[in-house]
Backbone bond lengths (Angstrom), bond angles and torsions (degrees), N, CA, C in turn:
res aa  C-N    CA-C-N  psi(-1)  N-CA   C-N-CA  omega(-1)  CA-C   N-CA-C  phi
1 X - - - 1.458 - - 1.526 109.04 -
2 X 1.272 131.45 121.64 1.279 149.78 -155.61 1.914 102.68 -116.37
3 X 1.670 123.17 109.65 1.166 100.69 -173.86 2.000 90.50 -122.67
4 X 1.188 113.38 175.84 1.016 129.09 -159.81 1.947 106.40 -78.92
5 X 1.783 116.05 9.51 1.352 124.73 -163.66 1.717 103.84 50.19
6 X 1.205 128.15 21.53 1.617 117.45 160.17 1.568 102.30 -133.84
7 X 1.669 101.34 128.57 1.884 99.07 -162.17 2.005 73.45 -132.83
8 X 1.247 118.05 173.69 1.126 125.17 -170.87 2.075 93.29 -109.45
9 X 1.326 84.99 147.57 1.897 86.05 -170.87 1.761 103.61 -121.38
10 X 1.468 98.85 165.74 1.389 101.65 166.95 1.430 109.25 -152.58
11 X 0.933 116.54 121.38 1.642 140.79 148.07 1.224 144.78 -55.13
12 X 1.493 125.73 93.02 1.226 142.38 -176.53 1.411 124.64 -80.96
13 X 1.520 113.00 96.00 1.920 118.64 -179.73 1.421 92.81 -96.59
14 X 1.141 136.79 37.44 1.600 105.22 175.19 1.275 107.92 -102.51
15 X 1.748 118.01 138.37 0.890 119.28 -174.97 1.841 113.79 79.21
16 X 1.513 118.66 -3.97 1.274 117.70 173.12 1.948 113.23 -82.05
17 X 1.018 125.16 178.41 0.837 140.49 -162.80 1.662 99.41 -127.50
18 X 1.429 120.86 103.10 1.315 111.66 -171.32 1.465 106.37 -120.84
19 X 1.246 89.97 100.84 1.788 89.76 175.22 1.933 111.52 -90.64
20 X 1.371 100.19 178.22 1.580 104.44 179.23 2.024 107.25 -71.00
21 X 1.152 113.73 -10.27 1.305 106.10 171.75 1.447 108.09 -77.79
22 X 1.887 113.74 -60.80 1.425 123.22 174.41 1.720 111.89 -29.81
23 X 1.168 104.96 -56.96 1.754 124.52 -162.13 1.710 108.13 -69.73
24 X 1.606 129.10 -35.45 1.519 134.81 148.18 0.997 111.62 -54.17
25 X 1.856 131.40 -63.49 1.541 120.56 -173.23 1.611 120.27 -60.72
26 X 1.295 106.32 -24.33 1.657 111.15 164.46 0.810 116.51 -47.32
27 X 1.939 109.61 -78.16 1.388 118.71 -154.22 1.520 93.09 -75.37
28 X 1.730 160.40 26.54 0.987 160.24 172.16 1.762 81.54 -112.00
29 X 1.130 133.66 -81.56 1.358 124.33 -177.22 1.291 119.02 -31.94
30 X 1.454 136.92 -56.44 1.425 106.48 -178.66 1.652 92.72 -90.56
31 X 0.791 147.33 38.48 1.116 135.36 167.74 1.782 96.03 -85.15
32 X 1.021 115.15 -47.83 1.585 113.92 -175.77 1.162 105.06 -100.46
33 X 1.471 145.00 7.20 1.302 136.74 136.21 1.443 131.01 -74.23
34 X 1.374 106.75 -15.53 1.514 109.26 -175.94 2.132 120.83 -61.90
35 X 1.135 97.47 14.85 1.248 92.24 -177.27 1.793 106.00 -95.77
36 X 1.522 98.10 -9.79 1.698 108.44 -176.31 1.920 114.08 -95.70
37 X 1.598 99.08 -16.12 1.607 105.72 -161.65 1.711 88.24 -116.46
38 X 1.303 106.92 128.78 1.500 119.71 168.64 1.964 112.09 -90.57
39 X 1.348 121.33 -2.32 1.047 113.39 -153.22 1.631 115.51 -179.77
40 X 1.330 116.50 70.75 1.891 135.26 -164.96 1.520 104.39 -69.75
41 X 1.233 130.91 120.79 1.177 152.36 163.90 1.552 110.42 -83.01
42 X 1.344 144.46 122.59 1.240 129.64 176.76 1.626 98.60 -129.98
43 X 1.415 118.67 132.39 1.475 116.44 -157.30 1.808 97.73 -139.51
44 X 1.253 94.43 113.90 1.829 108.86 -177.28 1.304 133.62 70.69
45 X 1.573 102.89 40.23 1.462 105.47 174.76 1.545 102.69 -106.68
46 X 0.931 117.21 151.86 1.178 132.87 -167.55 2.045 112.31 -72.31
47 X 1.207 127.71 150.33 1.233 109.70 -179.35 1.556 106.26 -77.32
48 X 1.454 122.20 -22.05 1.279 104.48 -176.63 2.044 114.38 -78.01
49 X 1.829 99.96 -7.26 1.757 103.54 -171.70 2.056 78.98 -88.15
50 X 1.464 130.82 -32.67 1.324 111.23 -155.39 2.014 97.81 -80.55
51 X 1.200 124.43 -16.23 1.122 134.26 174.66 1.744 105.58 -59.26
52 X 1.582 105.73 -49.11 1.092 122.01 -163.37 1.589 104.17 -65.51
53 X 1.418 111.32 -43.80 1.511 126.11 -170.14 1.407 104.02 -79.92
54 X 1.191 110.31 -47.70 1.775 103.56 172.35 1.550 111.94 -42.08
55 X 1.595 116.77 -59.16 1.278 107.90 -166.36 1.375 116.27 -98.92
56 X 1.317 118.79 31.46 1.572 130.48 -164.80 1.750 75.20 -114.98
57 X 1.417 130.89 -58.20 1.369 132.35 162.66 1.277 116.71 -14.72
58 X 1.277 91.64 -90.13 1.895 115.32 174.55 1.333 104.51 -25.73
59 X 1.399 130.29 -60.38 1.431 137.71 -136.61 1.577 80.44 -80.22
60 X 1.325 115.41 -52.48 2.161 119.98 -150.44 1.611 80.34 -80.76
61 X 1.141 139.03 -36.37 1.735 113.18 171.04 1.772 98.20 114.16
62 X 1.725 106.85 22.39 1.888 118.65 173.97 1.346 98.10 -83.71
63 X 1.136 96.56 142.19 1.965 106.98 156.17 1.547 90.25 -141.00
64 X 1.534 89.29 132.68 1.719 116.45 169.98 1.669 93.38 -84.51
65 X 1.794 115.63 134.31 1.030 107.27 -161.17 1.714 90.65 -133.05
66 X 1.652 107.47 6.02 1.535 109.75 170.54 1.570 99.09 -104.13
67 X 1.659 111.56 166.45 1.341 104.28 152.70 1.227 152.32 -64.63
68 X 1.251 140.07 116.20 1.441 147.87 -130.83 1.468 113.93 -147.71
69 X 1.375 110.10 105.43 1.516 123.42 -170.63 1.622 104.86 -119.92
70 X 1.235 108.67 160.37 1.783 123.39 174.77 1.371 105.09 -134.02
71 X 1.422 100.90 137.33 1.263 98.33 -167.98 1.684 95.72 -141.72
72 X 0.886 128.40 168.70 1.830 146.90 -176.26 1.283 112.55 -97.58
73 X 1.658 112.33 -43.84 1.529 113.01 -161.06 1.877 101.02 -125.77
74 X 1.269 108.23 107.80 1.171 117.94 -178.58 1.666 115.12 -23.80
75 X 1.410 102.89 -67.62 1.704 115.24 -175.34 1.449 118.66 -57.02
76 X 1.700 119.83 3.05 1.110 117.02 154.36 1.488 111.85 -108.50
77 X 1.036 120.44 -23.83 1.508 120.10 168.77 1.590 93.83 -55.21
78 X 1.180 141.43 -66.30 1.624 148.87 -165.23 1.766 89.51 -52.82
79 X 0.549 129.97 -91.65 1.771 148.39 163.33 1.403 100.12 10.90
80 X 1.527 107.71 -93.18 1.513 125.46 -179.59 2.014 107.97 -48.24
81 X 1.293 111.28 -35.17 1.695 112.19 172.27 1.692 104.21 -55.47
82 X 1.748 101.72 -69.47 1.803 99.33 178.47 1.039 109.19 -42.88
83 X 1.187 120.97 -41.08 1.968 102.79 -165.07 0.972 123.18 -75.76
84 X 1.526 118.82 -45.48 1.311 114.19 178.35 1.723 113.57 -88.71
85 X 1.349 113.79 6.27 1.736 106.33 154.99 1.152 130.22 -90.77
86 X 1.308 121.40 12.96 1.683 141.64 -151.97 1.693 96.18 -105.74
């Protein structure tokens, strides 16, 4: 099976500990992976850590340039991945 090196990903914070260091080395991590992921799943971060990551982004000078959702309940994070990788 031969895939195109871009598979759609998802990311699990639940129960992580997201500080402002964690939340820069991320959004710097897919920032230079995004050429492999068509489609970011982010699963149990809190709205006040996704506030944090948005503008922890902004500030270091990332733009997420795939689609990128947060979600609370895993089985729609899984959900919203199939559909829009189909």
């Amino acid at each position: 099976m031969e895939t195109s090196g871009r598979l759609p990903y998802w990311i699990d914070f639940y129960e992580s500990r997201l500080t402002e260091r964690v939340l820069t080395e991320f959004s710097k991590s897919i920032e230079r992976m995004q050429g492999h992921i068509t489609i970011l799943a982010i699963v149990g971060c809190s709205s006040r850590d996704r506030r944090r990551l948005q503008q922890l982004a902004k500030n270091a000078g990332v733009e997420f340039l795939m689609p990128l959702r947060f979600f609370s309940d895993p089985e729609e994070a899984k959900t919203w991945l199939v559909s829009e990788s189909a």
